[in-house]
Phi, psi and omega in degrees: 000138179281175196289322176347281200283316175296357165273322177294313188290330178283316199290323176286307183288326158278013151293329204255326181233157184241359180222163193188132181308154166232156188237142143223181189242190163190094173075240182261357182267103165326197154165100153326138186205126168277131187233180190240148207203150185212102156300122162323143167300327170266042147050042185258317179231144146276140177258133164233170162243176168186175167287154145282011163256019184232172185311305209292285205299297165342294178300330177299335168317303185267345164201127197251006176282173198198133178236133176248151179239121193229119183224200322108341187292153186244343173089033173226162168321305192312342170299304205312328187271310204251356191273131177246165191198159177192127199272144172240121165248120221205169174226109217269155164187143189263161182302109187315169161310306197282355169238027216259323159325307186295278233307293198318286170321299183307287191322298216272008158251001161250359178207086184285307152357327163260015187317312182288319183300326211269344192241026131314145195268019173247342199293123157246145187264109178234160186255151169223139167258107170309130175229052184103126185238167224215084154293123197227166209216145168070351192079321245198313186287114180243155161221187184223112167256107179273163173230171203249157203273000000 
């Protein structure tokens, strides 16, 4: 698939979904976290939030690349035919002051609900800067997208 439409296929499905695994390392270990996330419209960059008391922002401490899994799936066979998935490969930085007002609103408008968490005095807002996404469709079918800096 060329990257247009495989980007156009990534831009419909995190049209679609509010949540994503998120992966960090800490030393030599993965360690997973399902989170809740808002895309930029040009699919350049992501927003998540976490506490400053959990594993994942620790570990974003010590390394901010990041792999997120954003899919389609229903938890049936038909997924294996019909499931789209898509790998996000990125680098996190939490959000400064002077930009934490826009971001903070761009969240909170696909997840209002997190209103009271996002505007904890405990809350870190972090951005991820895309450095490629890894689609794959059919089980099999993969393509790649890099995004430009």
């Amino acid at each position: 698939m060329d990257p247009d439409r495989a980007l156009s296929a990534i831009g419909r499905l995190l049209s679609t979904q509010s949540l994503a695994v998120l992966a960090t390392l800490d030393g030599e270990e993965p360690y997973t976290n399902l989170i809740a996330i808002a895309p930029s419209v040009d699919l350049k960059r992501l927003l998540f939030c976490t506490s400053q008391f959990t594993r994942k922002h620790e570990n974003l401490q010590k390394n901010r690349h990041v792999a997120l899994l954003i899919d389609n799936r229903r938890g049936n066979p038909r997924d294996f035919g019909e499931a789209t998935a898509v790998t996000v490969l990125g680098v996190a930085r939490a959000v400064e002051e002077g930009g934490r007002k826009e971001s903070e609103r761009e969240f909170l408008q696909i997840h209002p609900y997190l209103v009271d968490f996002v505007h904890s005095p405990t809350t870190v807002l972090y951005e991820v800067r895309i450095r490629r996404y890894v689609l794959v469709r059919r089980f099999q079918n993969v393509s790649e997208v890099a995004m430009d800096e």
